[in-house]
C-alpha positions in Angstrom: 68.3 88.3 61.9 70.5 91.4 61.3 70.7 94.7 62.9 69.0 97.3 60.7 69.7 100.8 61.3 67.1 102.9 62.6 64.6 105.1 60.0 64.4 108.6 62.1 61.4 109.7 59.5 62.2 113.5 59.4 63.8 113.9 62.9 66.8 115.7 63.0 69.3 113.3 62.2 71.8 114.2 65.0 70.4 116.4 67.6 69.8 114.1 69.6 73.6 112.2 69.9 75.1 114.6 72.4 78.1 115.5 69.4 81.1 117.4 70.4 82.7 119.9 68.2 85.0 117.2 66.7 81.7 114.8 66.1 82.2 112.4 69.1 79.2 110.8 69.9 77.4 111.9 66.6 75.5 108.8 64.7 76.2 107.5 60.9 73.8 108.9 58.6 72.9 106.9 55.3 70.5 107.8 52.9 70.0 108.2 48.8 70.3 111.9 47.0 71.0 112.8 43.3 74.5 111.4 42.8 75.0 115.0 41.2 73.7 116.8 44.3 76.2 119.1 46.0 78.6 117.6 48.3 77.1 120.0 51.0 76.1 120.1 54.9 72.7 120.6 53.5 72.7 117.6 50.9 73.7 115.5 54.1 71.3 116.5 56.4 68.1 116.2 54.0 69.0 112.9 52.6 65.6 110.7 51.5 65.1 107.2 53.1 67.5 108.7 56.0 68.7 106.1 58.6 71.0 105.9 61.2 73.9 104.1 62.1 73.2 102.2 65.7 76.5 103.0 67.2 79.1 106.4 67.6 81.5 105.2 64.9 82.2 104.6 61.5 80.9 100.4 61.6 77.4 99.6 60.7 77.0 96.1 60.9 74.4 95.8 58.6 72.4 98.6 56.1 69.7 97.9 53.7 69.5 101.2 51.1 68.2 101.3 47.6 69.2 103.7 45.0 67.0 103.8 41.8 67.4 106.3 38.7 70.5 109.2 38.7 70.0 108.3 42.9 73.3 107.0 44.5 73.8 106.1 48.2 75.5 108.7 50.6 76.9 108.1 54.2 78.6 110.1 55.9 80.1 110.4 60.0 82.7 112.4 61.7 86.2 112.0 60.8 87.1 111.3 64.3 85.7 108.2 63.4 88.1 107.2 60.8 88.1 105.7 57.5 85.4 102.8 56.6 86.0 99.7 54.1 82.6 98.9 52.9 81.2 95.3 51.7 78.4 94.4 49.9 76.7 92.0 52.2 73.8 88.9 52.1 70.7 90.1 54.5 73.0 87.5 56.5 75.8 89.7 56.7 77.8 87.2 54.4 80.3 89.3 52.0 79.5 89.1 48.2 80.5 90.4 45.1 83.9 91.9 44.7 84.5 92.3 48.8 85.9 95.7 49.9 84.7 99.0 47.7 81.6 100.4 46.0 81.5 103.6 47.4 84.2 106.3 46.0 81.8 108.2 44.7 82.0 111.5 46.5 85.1 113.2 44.3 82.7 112.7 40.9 85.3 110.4 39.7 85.4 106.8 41.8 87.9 105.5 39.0 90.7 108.2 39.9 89.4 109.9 42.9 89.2 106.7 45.7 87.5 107.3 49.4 85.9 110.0 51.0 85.1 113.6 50.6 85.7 116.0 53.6 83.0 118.5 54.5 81.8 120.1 57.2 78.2 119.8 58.3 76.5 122.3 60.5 74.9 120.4 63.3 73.1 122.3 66.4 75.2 125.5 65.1 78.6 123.5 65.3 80.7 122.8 62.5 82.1 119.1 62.2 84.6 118.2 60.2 82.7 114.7 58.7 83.9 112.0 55.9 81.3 111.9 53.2 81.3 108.1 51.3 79.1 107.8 47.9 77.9 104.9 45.9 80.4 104.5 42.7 77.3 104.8 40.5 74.2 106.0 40.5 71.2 103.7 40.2 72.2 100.3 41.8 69.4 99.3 43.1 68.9 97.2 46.5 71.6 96.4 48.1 73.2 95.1 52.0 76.6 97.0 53.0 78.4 96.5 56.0 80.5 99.3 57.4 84.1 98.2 59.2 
């Protein structure tokens, strides 16, 4: 069966990862918003259907997240971490559809603007500098993803 990140239902989603000012040691957070939301610290942090990544980095070896109506999928970790490829996945962790992509949605534009947005979100009064991934689309449904 395949790791699922954790559902922290309402708990802050990172006061509890002992983050340093750059973001070391802060979790992945995932969740769905209004693909039109602002691209904000606050957007981030009050994400619905908010999980957690299971480990301090940007790979997630398997997320389930589901995105209905003008909702898209948001993730977003420290840039310490690096840059993520994401795959669509099987609940087996098996790649499908077109392999590496889906989530260039952050600029507004995933057909000229590709990868993340930088912003900074406020956690415990710090400001990290974080990477900020969206769904190409809103409305896609249920879907696996795996992080790398």
């Amino acid at each position: 069966m395949p790791f699922m990140v954790q559902l922290i239902n309402g708990a802050s989603p990172v006061s509890d990862s002992g983050g340093t000012d750059d973001g070391q040691g802060i979790l992945p957070i995932i969740g769905v918003a209004d693909w039109n939301a602002p691209r904000t610290s606050d957007t981030i942090l009050n994400l619905r259907a908010m999980q957690r990544g299971p480990n301090p980095s940007r790979q997630v070896p398997i997320f389930n997240i589901e995105a209905q109506g003008n909702d898209g999928y948001w993730m977003a970790y420290p840039k310490i971490y690096g840059l993520a490829t994401f795959n669509e996945v099987d609940s087996n962790g098996n790649i499908i559809g077109i392999g590496d992509g889906g989530w260039d949605g952050a600029n507004g534009d995933p057909i000229s603007f590709q990868g993340p947005k930088e912003v900074e979100v406020v956690i415990d009064g710090k400001r990290i500098p974080m990477y900020l991934y969206m769904s190409d689309w809103p409305g896609l449904g249920n879907s696996y993803w795996r992080t790398t």
